[in-house]
C-alpha atoms as one frame of an Amber mdcrd trajectory, in Angstrom:
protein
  -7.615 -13.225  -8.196  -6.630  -9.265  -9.244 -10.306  -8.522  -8.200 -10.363
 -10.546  -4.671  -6.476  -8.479  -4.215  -7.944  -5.029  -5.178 -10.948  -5.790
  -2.325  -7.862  -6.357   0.075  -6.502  -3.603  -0.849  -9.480  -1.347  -1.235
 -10.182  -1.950   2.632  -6.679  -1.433   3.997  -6.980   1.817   2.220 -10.222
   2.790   3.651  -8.297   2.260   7.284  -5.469   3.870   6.561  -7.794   7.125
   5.459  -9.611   6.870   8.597  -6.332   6.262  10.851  -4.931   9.209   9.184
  -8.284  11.465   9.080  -8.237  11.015  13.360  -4.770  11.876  13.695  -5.625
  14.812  11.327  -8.636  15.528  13.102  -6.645  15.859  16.674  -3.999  17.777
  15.008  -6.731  20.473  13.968  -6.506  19.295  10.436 -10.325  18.939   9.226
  -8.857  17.205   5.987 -10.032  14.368   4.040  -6.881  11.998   3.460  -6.271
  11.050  -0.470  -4.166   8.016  -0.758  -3.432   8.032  -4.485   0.049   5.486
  -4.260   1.039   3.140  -2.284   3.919   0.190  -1.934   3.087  -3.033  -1.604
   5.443  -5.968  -0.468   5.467  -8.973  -2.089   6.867 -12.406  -1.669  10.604
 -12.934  -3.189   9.147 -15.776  -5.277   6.654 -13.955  -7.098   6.763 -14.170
 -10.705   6.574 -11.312 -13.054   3.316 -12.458 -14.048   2.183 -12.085 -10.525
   4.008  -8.508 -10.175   1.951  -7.490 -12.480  -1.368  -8.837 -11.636  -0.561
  -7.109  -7.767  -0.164  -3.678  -9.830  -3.493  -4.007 -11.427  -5.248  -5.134
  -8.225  -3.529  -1.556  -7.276  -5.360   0.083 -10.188  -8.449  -1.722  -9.714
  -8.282  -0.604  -6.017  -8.382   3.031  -6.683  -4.458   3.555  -6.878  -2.969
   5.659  -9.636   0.411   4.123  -8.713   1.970   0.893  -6.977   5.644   0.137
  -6.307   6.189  -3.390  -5.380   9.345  -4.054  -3.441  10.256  -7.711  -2.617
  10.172  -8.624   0.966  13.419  -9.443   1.507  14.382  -5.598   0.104  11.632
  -4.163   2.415  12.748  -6.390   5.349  16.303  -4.645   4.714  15.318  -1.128
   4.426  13.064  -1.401   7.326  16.273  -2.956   9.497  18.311   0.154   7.750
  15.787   2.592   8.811  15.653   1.521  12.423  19.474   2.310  12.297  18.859
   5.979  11.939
């Protein structure tokens, strides 16, 4: 399962870096984007056991670092943000 997770996330990484390298690119930015951490939301439910296995599907992805916040927590900060 870590393996099939770090394809998943291997992929939405490769979009982000070409989202971010067009933006760059019509900014005047000729950059290559690095994406080296990243937070991932995961269900409320989730066992540590499965925490854990999400953080090395991170690694195995190409990610020196993953924070995992709980939907519920990123549901609220995303409501508190929209606030601002």
């Amino acid at each position: 399962p870590e393996e099939v997770s770090a394809e998943v996330l291997k992929r939405m990484l490769a979009d982000a870096k070409a989202r971010l390298s067009e933006a760059a690119l019509e900014g005047s930015d000729d950059g290559e984007f690095c994406i080296p951490r990243a937070v991932v939301t995961v269900p409320a439910y989730f066992t540590q056991r499965q925490c854990d296995a999400t953080e090395r599907a991170g690694q195995l992805a190409g990610l020196e670092k993953v924070k995992l916040l709980k939907e519920p927590e990123a549901a609220a900060l995303a409501y508190g943000l929209e606030k601002l």
